[in-house]
C-alpha positions in Angstrom: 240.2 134.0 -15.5 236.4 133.6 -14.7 235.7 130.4 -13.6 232.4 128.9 -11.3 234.3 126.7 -9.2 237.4 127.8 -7.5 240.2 125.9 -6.6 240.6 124.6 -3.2 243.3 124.6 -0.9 244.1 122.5 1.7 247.2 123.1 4.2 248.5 120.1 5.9 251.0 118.9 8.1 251.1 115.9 10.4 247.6 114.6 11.0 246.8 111.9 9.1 243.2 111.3 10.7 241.9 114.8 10.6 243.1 115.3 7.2 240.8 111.9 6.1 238.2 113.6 7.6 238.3 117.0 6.2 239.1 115.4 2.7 235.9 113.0 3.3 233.7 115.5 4.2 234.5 117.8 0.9 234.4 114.6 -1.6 230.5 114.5 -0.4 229.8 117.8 -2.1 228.2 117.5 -5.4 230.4 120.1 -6.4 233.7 118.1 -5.9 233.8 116.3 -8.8 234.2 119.8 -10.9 236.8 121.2 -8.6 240.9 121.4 -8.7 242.5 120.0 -5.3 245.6 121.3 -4.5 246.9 119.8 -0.8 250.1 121.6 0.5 252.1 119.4 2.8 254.5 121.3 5.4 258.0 119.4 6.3 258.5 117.8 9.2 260.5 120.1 12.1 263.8 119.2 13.0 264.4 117.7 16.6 260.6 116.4 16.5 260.9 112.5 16.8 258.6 110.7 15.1 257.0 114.0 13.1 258.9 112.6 9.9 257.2 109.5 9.8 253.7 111.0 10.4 254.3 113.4 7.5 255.1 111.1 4.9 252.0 109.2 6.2 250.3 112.4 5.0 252.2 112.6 2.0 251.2 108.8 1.0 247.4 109.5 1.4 247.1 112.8 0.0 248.9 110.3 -3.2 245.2 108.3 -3.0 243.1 111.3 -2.9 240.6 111.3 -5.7 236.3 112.2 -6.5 238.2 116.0 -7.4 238.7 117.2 -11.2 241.7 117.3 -10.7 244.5 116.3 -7.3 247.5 118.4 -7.0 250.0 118.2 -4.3 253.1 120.2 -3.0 255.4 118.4 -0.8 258.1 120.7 1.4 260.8 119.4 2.4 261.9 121.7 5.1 259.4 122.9 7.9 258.0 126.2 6.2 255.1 126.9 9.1 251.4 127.5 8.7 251.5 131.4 7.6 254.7 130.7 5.0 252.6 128.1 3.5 249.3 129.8 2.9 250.3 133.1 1.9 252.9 131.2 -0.8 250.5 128.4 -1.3 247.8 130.8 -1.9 249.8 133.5 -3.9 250.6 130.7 -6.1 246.9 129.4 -6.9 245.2 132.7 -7.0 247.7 134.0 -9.4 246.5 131.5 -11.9 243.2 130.7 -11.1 241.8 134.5 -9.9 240.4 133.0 -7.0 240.8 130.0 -4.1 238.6 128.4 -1.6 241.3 127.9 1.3 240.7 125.2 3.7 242.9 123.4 6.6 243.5 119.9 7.5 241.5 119.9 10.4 238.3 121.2 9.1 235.2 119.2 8.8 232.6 121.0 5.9 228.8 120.4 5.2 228.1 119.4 2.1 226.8 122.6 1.0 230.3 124.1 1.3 231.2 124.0 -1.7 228.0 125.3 -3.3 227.8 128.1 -0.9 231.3 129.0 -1.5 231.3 128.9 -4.9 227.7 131.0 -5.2 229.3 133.7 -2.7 232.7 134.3 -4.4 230.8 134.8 -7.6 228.4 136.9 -6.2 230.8 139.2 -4.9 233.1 139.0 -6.9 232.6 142.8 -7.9 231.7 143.6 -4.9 234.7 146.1 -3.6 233.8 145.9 0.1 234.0 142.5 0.3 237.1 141.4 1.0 236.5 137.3 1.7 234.0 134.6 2.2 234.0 132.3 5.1 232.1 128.7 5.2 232.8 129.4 9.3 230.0 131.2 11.3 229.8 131.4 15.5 226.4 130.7 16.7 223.8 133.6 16.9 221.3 134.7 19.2 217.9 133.8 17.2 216.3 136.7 15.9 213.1 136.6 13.8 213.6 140.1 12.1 216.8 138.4 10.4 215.5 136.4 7.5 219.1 136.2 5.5 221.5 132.8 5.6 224.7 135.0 5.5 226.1 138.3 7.5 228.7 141.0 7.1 231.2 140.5 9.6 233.9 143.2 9.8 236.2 140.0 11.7 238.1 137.8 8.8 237.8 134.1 9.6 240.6 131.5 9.2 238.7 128.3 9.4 237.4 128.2 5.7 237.8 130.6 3.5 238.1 132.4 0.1 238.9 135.5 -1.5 239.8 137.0 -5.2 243.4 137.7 -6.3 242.2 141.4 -6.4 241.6 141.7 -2.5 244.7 138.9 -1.9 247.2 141.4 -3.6 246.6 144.3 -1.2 246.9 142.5 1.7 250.2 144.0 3.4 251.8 141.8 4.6 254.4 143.7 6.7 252.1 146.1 8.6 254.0 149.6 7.4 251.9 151.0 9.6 252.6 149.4 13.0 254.3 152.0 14.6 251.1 154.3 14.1 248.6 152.0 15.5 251.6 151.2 18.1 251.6 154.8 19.6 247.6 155.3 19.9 245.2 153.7 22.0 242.2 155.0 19.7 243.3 153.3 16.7 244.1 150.1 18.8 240.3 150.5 20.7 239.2 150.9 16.9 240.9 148.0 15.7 239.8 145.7 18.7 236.2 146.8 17.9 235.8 143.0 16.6 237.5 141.0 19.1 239.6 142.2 21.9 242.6 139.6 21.2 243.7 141.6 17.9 245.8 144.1 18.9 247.8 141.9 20.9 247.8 138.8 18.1 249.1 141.9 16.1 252.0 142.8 18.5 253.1 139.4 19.1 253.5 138.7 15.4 255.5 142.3 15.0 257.8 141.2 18.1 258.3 138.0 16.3 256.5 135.4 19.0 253.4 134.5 16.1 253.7 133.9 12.8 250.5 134.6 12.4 249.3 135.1 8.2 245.7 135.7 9.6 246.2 138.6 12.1 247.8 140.4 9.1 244.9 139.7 6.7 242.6 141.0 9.4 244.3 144.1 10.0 244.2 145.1 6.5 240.5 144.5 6.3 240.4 146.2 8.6 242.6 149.5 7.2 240.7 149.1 3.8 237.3 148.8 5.9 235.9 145.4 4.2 233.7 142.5 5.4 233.8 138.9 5.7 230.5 137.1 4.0 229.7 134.3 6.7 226.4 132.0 7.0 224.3 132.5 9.7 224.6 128.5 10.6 228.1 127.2 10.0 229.1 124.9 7.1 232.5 124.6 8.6 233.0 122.5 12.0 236.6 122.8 13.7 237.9 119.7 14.9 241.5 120.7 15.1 241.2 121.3 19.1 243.8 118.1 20.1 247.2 118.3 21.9 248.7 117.6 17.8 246.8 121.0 16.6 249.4 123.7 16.2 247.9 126.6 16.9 244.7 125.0 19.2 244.9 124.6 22.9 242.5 121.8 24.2 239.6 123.7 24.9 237.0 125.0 22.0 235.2 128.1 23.2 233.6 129.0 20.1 230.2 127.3 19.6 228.5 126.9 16.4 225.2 126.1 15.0 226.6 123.4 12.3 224.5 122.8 9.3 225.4 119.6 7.5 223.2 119.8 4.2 221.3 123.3 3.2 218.3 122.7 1.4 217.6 124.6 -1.9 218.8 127.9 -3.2 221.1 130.7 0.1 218.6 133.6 0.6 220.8 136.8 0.4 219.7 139.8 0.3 220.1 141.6 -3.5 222.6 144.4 -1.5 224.2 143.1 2.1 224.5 145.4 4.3 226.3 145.4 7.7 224.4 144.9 10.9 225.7 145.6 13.7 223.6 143.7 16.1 224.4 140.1 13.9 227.9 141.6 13.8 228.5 142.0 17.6 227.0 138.7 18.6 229.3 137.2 15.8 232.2 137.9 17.2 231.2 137.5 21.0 233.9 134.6 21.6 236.5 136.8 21.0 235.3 139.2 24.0 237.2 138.9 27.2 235.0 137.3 29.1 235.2 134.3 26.6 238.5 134.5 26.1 239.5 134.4 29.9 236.8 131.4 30.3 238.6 129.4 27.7 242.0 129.8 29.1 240.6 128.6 32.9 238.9 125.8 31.3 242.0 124.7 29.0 244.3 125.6 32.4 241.7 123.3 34.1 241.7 120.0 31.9 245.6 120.3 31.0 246.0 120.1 34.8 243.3 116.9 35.4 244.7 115.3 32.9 248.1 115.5 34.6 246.9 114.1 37.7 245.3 110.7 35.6 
């Protein structure tokens, strides 16, 4: 089923105030008005005191949503976790509609979201070595001999995106493969190519300590050597980074150039190709440097905060 504006998605679970504020920020795209909302709510976790009352706090506003063609809503009533809920929540939509713009609660989006979204997924739609399209972008170095508002990234993203039920499908899910990549350091340096955390994301979800849906869908871009479409300045701002977020520590490393309205018509290129300069700087937070930064300066305000 062809359509021009996908369905979106948004996963959500406890936080009432981030989930007004992504919601807000969508209903100011023009686009919003012509587009199916479906909100999946997560159940509260047992032994959490206080979690079931902040849910159906959720579950009562996501009731008032409206500006959408149309409000859907799944409720659960048991605690299902983040990577059960998208890849069923997703399955589900992009069996019916062909395609899904996939957003979480804690996501704040330009108003050119949705039109970018929408004009990238049909773009490439029949584009094979594409695999999804990202709102999300880390800030680049500025370059003058780059004149294009979007990128290859051979990285998937996870905060924003969308993809067709033809790339969704082939996504395996239980890594068959591990105990390959598991026995040789080549194909783990090759993996880690585009962020040095992957492997190891990879090997905690396999020894069961993540449940990680994204680590998966990034490994088999990877094996089916696809891209991620991304804008060169973000239309997706994370806001998710409070002691609530679930997968979030308190400290955001990753640094954006945010771009709350885009002005006429995304320049793109009639073929995108990858470039591995844009690519590299892209995915620069994910380096070890960054990633040992971050974890000092979370480490550092945790501890002042303990001493208030």
């Amino acid at each position: 089923m062809d359509i021009y504006n996908a369905p979106i998605i948004i996963f959500a679970f406890n936080r009432l105030d981030t989930l007004k504020r992504c919601v807000t920020s969508l209903q100011k795209n023009t686009e919003a008005k012509d587009s199916d909302l479906f909100v999946f709510v997560d159940g509260a976790r047992e032994k959490h005191d206080g979690e079931a009352e902040k849910v159906w706090a959720v579950q009562q506003y996501v009731l008032s949503i409206t500006g959408f063609k149309s409000v859907n809503h799944r409720f659960s009533k048991t605690n299902r976790g983040l990577a059960q809920s998208i890849i069923s929540g997703t399955t589900e939509i992009i069996n019916k509609y062909g395609r899904v713009i996939v957003v979480e609660d804690d996501l704040y989006l330009s108003k050119s979201f949705l039109r970018y979204m929408n004009e990238m997924l049909n773009r490439y739609k029949n584009d094979t070595k594409v695999m999804q399209v990202s709102g999300y972008g880390s800030k680049l170095k500025k370059s003058d001999d780059y004149t294009w508002d979007v990128y290859l990234n051979e990285r998937a993203q996870s905060w924003s995106w969308g993809t067709w039920k033809d790339r969704w499908e082939y996504v395996d899910w239980d890594v068959k493969d591990f105990a390959r990549l598991q026995t040789s350091k080549k194909l783990q340096r090759a993996f880690c190519k585009r962020g040095s955390d992957l492997y190891g994301m990879l090997k905690e979800y396999m020894d069961g300590r993540n449940n990680s849906w994204y680590i998966r869908f990034n490994y088999s871009m990877y094996k089916q050597h696809k891209y991620s479409v991304c804008p060169v300045r973000s239309l997706v701002r994370n806001d998710g980074f409070t002691a609530e977020a679930t997968h979030c520590n308190t400290y955001n490393r990753y640094k954006i150039d945010f771009e709350e309205h885009h002005e006429g018509q995304f320049h793109v290129p009639e073929r995108l190709t990858p470039n591995e300069r844009i690519m590299g700087d892209a995915v620069k937070y994910w380096s070890l440097r960054y990633r040992i930064y971050g974890k000092l300066r979370t480490y550092w305000m945790k501890l002042t905060k303990k001493q208030q």
